[in-house]
N, C-alpha and C positions, 0 to 999 in steps of 0.2 A: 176582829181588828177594829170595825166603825162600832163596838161598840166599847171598846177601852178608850176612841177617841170621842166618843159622845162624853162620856163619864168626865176624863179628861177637861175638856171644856165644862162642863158641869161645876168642878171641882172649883176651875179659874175662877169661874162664873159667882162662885158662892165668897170666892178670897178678895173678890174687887166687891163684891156688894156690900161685905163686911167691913172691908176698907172703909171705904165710903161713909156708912156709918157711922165707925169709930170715929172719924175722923170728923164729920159734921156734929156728931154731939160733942167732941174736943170743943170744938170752935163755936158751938154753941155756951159749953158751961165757962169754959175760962174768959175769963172778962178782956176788952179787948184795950187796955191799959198798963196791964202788968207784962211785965218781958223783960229784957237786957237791953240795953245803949252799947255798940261797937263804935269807937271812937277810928274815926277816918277822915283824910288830908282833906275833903271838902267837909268835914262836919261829923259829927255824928247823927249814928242810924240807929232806929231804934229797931226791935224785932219782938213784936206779940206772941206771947206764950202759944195764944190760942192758933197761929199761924204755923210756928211747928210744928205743933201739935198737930195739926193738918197735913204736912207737908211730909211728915214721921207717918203717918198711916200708909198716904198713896205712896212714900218708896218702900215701908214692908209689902204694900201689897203686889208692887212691882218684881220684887225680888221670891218672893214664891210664887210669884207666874212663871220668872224666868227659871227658878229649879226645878218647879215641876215638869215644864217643858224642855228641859236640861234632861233629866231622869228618863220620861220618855223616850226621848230621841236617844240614850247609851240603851236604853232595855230594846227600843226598837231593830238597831242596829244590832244589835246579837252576839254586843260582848259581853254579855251576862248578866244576871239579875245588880242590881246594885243593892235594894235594899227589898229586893222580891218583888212579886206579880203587884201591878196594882190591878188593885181588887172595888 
């Protein structure tokens, strides 16, 4: 059992660092100029490519934290495999 959860966090461990990454070099290559203007009542807002480019990493990486942690906890509880052992 502490070592499916060792693994487990391993896993997270390697999806936020990769995050991170992708997401730093997003925001490193795209220039921080080009993006879209949202036209709103006090003005318009501009939004850099390279920002959501950033902001699109850290929530994929959030969202396979929260499934794999999802996963675990239905295989832990003992309603049956969902998509098999993690291995």
């Amino acid at each position: 059992m502490i070592a499916q959860t060792v693994q487990l966090a391993f896993r997270i461990a390697f999806v936020w660092a990769g995050g991170f990454l992708l997401a730093v070099a997003v925001r490193a290559l795209l220039p921080e100029q080009l993006g879209f203007t949202i036209a709103g009542k006090q003005g318009p807002l501009f939004i850099a490519f390279n920002r959501v480019g950033f902001w699109t990493c850290m929530w994929a990486a959030a969202t396979v934290t929260v499934l794999v942690v999802i996963r675990a906890m239905i295989e832990d509880i003992g309603t049956g495999s969902v998509t098999g052992p993690i291995r």
